[in-house]
C-alpha positions in Angstrom: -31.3 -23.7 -4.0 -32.8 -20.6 -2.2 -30.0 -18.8 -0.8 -29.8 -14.9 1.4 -26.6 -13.7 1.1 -25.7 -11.0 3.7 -23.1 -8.3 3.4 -22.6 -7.1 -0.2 -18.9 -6.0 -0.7 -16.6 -7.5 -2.6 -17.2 -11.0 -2.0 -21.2 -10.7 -1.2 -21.8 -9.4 -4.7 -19.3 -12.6 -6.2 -21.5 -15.4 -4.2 -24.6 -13.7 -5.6 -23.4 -13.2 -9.1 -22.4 -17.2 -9.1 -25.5 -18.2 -7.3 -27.6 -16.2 -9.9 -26.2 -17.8 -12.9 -26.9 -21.3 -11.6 -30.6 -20.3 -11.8 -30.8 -20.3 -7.9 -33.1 -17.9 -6.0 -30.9 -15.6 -4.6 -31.9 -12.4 -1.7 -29.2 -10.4 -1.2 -28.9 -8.6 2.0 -26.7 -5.4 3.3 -27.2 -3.5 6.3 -26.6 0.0 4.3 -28.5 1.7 1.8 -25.8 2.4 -0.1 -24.5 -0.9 -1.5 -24.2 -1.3 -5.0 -26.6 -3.1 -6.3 -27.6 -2.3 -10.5 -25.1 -6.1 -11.2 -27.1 -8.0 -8.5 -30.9 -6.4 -10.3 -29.7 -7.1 -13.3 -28.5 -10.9 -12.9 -32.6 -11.3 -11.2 -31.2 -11.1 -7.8 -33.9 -9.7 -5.2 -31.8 -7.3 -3.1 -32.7 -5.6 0.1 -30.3 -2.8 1.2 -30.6 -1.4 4.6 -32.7 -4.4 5.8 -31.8 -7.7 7.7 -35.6 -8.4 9.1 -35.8 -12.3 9.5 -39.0 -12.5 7.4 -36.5 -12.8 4.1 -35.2 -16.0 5.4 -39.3 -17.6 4.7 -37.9 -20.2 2.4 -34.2 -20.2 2.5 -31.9 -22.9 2.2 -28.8 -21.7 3.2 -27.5 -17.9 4.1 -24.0 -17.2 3.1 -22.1 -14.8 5.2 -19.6 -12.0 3.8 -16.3 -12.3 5.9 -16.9 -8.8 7.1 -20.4 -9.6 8.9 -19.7 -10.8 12.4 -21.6 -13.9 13.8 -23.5 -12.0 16.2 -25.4 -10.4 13.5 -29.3 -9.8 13.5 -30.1 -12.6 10.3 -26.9 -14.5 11.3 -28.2 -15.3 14.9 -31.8 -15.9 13.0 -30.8 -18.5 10.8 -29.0 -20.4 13.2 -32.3 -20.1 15.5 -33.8 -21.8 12.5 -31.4 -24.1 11.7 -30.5 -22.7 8.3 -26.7 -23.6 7.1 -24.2 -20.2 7.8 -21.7 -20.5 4.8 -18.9 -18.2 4.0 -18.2 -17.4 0.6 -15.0 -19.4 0.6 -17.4 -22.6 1.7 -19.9 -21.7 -1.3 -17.1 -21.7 -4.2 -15.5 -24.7 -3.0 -18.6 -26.2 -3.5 -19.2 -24.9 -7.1 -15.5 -25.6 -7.9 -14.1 -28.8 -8.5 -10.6 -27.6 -8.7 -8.0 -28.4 -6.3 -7.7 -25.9 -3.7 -4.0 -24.9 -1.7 -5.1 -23.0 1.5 -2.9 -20.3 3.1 -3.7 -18.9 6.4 -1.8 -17.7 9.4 -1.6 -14.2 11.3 0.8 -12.5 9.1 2.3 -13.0 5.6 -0.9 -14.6 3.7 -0.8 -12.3 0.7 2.8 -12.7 0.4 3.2 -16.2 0.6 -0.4 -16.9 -2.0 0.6 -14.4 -4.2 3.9 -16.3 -4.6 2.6 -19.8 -4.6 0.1 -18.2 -7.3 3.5 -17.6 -9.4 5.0 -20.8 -8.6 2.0 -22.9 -9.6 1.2 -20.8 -12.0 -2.3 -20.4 -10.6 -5.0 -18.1 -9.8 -5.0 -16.3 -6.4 -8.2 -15.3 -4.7 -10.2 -15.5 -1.3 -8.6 -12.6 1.4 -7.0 -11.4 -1.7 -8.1 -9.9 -4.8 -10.5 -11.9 -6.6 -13.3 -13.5 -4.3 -13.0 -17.7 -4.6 -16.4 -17.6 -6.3 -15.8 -15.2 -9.1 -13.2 -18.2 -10.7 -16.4 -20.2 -11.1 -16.5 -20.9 -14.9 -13.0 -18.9 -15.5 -10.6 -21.7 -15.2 -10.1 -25.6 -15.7 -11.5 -28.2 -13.8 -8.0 -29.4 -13.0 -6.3 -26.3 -12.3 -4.8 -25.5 -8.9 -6.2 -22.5 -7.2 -4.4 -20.9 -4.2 -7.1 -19.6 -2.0 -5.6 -16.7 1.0 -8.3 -17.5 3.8 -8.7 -15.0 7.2 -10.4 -16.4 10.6 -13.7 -14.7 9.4 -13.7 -16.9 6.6 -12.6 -20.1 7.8 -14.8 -19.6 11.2 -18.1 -20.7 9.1 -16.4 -23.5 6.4 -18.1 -27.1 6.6 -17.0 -29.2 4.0 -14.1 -26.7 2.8 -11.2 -28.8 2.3 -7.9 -28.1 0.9 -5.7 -30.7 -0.9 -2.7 -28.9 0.7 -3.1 -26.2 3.5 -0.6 -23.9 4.8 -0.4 -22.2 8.2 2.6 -19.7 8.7 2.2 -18.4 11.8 -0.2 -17.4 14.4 -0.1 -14.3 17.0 -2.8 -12.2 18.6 -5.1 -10.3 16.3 -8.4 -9.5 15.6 -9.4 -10.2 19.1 -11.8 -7.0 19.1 -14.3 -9.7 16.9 -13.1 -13.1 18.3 -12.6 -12.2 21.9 -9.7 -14.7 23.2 -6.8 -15.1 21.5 -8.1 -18.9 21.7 -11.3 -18.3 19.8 -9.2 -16.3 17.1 -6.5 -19.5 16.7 -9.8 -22.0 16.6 -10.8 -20.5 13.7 -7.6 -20.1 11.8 -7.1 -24.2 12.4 -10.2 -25.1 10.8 -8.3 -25.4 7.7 -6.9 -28.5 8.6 -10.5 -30.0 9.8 -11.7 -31.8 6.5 -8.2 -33.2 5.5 -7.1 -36.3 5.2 -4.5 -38.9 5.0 -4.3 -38.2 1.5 -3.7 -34.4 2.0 -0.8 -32.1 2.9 -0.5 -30.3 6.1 2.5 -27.5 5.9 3.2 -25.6 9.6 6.2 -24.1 10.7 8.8 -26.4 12.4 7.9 -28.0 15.8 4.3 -26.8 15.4 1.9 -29.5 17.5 -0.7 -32.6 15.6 -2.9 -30.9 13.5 -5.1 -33.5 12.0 -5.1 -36.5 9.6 -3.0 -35.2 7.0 0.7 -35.8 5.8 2.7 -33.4 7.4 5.5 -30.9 6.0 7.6 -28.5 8.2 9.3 -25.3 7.2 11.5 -23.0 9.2 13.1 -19.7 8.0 16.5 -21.1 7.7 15.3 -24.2 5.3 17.3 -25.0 2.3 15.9 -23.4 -0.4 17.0 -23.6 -4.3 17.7 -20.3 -4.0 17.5 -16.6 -2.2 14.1 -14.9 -2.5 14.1 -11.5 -4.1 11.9 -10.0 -1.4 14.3 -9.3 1.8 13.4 -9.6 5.4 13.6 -12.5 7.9 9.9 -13.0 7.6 9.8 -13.0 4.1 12.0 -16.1 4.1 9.9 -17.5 5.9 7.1 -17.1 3.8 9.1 -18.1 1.0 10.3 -21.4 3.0 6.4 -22.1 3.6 5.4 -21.4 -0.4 8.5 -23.7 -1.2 7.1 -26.8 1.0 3.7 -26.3 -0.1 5.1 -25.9 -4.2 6.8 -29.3 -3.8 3.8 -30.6 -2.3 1.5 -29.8 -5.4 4.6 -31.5 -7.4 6.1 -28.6 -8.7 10.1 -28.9 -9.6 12.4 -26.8 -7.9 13.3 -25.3 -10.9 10.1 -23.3 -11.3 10.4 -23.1 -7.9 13.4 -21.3 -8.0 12.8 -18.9 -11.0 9.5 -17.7 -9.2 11.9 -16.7 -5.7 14.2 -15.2 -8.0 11.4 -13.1 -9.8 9.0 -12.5 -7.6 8.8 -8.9 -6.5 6.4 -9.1 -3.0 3.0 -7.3 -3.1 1.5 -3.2 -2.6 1.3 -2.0 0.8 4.0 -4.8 2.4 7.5 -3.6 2.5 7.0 -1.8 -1.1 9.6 0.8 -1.3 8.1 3.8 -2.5 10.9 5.7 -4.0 14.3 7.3 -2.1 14.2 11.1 -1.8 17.3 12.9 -1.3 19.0 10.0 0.1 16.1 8.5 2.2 13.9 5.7 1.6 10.0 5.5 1.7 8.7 2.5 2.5 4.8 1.4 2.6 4.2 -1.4 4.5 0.4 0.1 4.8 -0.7 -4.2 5.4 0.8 -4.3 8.8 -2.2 -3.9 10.4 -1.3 -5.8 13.9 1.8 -5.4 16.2 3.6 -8.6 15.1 3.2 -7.7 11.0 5.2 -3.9 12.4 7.9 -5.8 14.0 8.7 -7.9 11.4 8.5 -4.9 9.0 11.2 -3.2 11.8 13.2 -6.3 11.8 13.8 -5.8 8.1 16.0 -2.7 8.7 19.5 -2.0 9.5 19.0 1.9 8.9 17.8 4.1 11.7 13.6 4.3 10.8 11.2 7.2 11.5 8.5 4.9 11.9 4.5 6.2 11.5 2.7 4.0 13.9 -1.5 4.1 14.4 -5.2 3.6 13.4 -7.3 1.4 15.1 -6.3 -0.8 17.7 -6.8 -4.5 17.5 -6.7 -4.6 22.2 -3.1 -5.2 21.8 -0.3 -4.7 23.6 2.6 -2.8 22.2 5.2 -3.7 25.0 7.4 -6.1 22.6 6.8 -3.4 19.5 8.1 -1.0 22.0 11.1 -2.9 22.6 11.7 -3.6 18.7 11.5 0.3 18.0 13.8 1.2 20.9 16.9 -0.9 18.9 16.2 0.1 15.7 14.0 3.5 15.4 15.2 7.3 15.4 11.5 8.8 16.1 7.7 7.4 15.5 5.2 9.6 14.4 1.2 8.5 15.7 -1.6 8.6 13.9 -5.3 7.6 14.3 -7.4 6.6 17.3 -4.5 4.3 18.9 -2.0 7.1 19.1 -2.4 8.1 23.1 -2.5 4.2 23.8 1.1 4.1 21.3 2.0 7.2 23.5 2.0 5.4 26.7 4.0 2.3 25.4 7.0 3.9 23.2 10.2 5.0 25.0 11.3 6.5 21.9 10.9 9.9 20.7 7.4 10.6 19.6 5.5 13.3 17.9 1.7 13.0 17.9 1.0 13.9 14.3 -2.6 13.0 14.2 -3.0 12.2 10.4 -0.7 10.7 7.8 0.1 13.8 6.4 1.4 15.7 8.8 3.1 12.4 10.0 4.6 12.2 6.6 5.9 15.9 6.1 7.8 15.8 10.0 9.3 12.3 9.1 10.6 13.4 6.1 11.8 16.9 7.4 13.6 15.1 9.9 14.9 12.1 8.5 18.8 12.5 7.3 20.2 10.8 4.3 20.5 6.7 5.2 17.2 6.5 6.9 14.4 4.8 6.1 10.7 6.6 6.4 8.4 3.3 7.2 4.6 3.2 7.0 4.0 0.3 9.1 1.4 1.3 11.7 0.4 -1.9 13.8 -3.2 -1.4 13.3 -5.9 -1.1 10.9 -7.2 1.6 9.2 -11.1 2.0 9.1 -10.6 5.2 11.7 -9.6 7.4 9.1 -9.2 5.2 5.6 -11.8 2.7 3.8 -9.1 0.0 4.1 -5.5 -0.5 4.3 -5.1 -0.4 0.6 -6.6 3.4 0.5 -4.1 4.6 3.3 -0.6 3.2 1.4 -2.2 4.9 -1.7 -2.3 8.0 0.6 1.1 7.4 1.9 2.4 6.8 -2.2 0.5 10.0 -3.1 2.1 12.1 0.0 5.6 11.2 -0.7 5.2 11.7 -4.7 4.4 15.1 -3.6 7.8 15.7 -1.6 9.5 14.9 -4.7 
């Protein structure tokens, strides 16, 4: 197979790496001339950073698409002019595994919920998550399960992708500044269900409409389960509801079941409590990068919060987040380019702290003994971080330092 794959980050480098090894001619493509690429040269890929001219799809089979490269891109919108295949990476390793694949998506709570089906089933977790689906090619047996977190950017280019059990836990407005319509955004997150059937599991929360051809399991927050998870919030319970179904699904007794709820301790940067300082709490919920992920986070408090709220915006609106923060929070403290837009919303009190740090040092100076200081800012964080994961190791580092 001659393949260009296009955007080399995490999962880019993985499809290349697995293509390579097959003995496939592989391009690799990235729109900056900075991408790593001395793994790719080595392996005999031929890579061309800081260049997407259409003249390097001459030959190509299929082009496989990084999560983070929208449709609309320059060798995207080429090869579909040419009618060469657009694969995600998630698409590519299904095809190169033969393993069993459990599918979680929904708007919030997929790391959560595949992290903790990965310690039910005792299985490897990778796709949105850690390990890209296409570096477990060779690394694990045939017949092992493999719980695979998928986003809309990767389901909106699957074609054969097809999960023996697929999960869906919620779905609310986000990433509509790259899908447009909250419509276009839920299209894509269904796909999972599109190459099921009747011998496959569908699990969606409770009264949630036809999805397809495949059997069909409900969960709900207040299901029975064989016993309390360890990780608290409504939402959590949810998840853990939705991991439960899809564990029993994949035949697993309650048992395990049980032990891994019991155990399982959630995941960085989503309600991971940081350390309590003279009395208050620090929490990083850094993941809650939409307005319905920082409501549940709210939610999961009794204690009055000093909530840090902004990055960049998703075109959402923050009228029900405003209403969650008027019960629950003592102050907010905006950061990042979404701050005036958070301004005009809240009815709270507010300081405009502009960065994390200074948003840390006034919410900690003001917070009394009982409260709870919560990094959860509705919003992503590309405006002044590489990713979420770099601005809740920021928040970590900042409130070491108050120690």
């Amino acid at each position: 197979m001659n393949a260009v794959v296009l955007g080399l980050a995490r999962s880019g480098q993985a499809a290349a790496l697995a293509l390579a090894r097959r003995g496939d001619r592989v391009v690799a493509v990235d729109r900056s001339e900075e991408v790593e690429t001395g793994r790719l040269e080595a392996a005999g890929v031929e890579v061309h950073p800081g260049s997407e001219e259409a003249s390097l799809l001459q030959g190509i089979d299929v082009l496989v698409k990084s999560p983070g490269v929208p449709s609309d891109a320059p060798l995207v919108t080429a090869a579909r002019a040419r009618g060469v295949p657009v694969w995600s990476e998630v698409e590519l390793g299904a095809r190169l595994l033969p393993n069993p694949i459990l599918g979680v998506t929904g708007t919030n709570g997929k790391t959560t919920t595949s992290e903790l089906l990965g310690a039910m089933l005792g299985a490897p977790v990778a796709g949105n998550v850690g390990r890209a689906l296409t570096e477990l090619v060779g690394e694990v047996d045939d017949d092992d399960w493999i719980v695979c977190e998928l986003s809309s950017f990767q389901l909106e280019d699957i074609h054969e992708f097809h999960p023996r059990i697929a999960v869906l836990l919620n779905l609310e407005p986000d990433h509509l500044d790259r899908h447009g319509t909250f419509e276009a955004y839920r299209d894509a997150k269904l796909r999972i269900f599109e190459n099921q059937g009747a011998d496959d599991v569908a699990v969606v929360p409770a009264g949630f409409p036809n999805v397809g051809e495949a059997g069909r399991m409900e969960f709900a927050g207040t299901d029975e389960l064989p016993t309390e998870p360890r990780i608290p919030g409504a939402h959590n319970r949810e998840n853990a509801a939705a991991a439960t179904a899809a564990a029993r699904a994949a035949g697993v007794p309650d048992e395990q079941i049980a032990e891994a709820l019991r155990t399982f301790p959630g995941v960085p940067h989503r309600l991971e409590e940081i350390a309590e300082i003279r009395g208050v709490r620090f929490v990083n919920d850094s993941k809650a990068t939409n307005a319905a992920a920082a409501r549940r986070a709210i939610a999961s408090y009794e204690a009055p919060l000093h909530v840090i709220l902004g990055g960049l915006g998703k075109n959402e609106r923050y009228d029900e987040l405003a209403a969650d923060l008027r019960a629950r929070a003592a102050r907010a403290y905006l950061i990042g380019a979404s701050a005036d837009e958070l301004a005009s919303a809240l009815d709270v009190p507010y300081d405009r702290s502009g960065n994390l740090a200074a948003a840390v040092r006034a919410a900690a100076a003001a917070a009394q003994p009982g409260d709870v200081v919560l990094l959860s800012p509705a919003a992503a964080s590309y405006d002044q971080f590489e990713n979420y994961e770099s601005r809740g190791d920021e928040f970590r580092r900042l409130v070491e330092e108050l120690r």
